[in-house]
C-alpha positions as a printed NumPy array, in Angstrom:
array([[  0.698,   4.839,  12.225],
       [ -2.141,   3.731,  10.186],
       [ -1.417,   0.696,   7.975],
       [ -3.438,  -0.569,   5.153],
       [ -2.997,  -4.07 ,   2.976],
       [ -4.393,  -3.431,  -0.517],
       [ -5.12 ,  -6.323,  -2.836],
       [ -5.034,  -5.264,  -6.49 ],
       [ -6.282,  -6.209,  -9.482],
       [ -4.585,  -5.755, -12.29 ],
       [ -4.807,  -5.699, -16.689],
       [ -3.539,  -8.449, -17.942],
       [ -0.272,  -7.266, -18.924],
       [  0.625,  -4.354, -16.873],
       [  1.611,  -6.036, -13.418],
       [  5.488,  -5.262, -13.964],
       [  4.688,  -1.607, -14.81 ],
       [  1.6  ,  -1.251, -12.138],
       [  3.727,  -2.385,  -9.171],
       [  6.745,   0.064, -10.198],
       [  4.274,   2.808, -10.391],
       [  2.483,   2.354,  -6.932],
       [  6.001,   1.508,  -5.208],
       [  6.864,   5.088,  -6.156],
       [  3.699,   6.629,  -4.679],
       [  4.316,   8.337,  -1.028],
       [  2.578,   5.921,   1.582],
       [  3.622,   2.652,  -0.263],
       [  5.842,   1.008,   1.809],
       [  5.966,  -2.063,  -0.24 ],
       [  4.347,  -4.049,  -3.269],
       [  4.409,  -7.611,  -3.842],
       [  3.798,  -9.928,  -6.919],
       [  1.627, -12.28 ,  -5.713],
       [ -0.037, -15.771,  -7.07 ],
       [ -3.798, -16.673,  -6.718],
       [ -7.175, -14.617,  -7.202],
       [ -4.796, -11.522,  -6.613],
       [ -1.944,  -9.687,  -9.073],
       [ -0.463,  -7.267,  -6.278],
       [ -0.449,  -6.527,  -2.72 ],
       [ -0.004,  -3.077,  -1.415],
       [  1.52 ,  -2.083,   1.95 ],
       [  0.841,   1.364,   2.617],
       [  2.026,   3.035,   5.98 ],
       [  1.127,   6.296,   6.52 ],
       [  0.407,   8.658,   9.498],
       [ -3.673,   9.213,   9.969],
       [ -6.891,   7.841,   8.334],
       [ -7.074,  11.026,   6.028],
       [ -3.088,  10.042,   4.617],
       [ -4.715,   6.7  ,   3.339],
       [ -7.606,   8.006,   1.769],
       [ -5.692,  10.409,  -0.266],
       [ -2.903,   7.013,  -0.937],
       [ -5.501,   5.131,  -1.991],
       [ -8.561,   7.061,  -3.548],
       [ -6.61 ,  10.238,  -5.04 ],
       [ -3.407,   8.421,  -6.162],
       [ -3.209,   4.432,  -6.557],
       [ -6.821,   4.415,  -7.813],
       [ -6.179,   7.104, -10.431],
       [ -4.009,   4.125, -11.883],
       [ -5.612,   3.025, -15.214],
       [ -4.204,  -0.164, -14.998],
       [ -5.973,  -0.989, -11.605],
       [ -9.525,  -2.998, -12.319],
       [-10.205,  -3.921,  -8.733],
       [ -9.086,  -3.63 ,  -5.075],
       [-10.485,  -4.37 ,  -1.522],
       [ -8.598,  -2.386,   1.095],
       [ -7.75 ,  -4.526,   4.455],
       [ -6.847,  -1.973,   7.37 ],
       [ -4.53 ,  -3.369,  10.042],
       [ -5.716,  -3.187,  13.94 ],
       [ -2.574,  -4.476,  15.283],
       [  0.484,  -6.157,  14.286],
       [  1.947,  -9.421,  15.398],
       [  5.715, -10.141,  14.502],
       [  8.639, -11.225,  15.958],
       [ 10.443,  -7.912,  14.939],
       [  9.346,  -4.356,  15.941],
       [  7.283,  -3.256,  13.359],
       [  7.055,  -0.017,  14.651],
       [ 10.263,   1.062,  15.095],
       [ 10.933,  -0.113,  12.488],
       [  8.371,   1.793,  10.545],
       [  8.382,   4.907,  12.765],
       [ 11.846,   6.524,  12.324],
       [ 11.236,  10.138,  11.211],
       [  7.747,  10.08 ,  11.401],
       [  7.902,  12.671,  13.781],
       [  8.717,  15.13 ,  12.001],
       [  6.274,  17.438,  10.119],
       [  6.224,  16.739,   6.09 ]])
């Protein structure tokens, strides 16, 4: 599993509507509102290297609303749950 945090820029007034767009896209686990230099955050959990380029570059980016991103790919996760397991049920299967 390949995960990516994605920190978004976005216009002005289009937050709402941005993060209900990229929470449908396939790969986005999760989206979060966020306060400081950043409007969103993006978790996207996908299977390879090639999944998150097409997440990111062919889909979220093709967003109108998105000004700006910097893409932070995860190594390894820390947590006190199983991530994942958590994250890994039915990605076995072929698509």
């Amino acid at each position: 599993m390949v995960t990516a945090i994605v920190l978004v820029n976005v216009k002005r007034d289009a937050v709402n509507e941005t993060a209900q767009a990229l929470v449908k896209l396939d790969g986005v686990a999760e989206v979060y509102s966020v306060a400081g230099p950043w409007d969103l955050v993006v978790m996207v959990r996908v299977r390879s290297n090639d999944e998150m380029a097409d997440v990111i570059t062919n889909h979220m980016l093709k967003l109108e609303s998105i000004e700006k991103t910097t893409t932070l790919i995860a190594f390894k996760a820390y947590s006190k749950h199983d991530l994942e397991c958590m994250f890994s049920i039915g990605m076995d299967k072929p698509v």
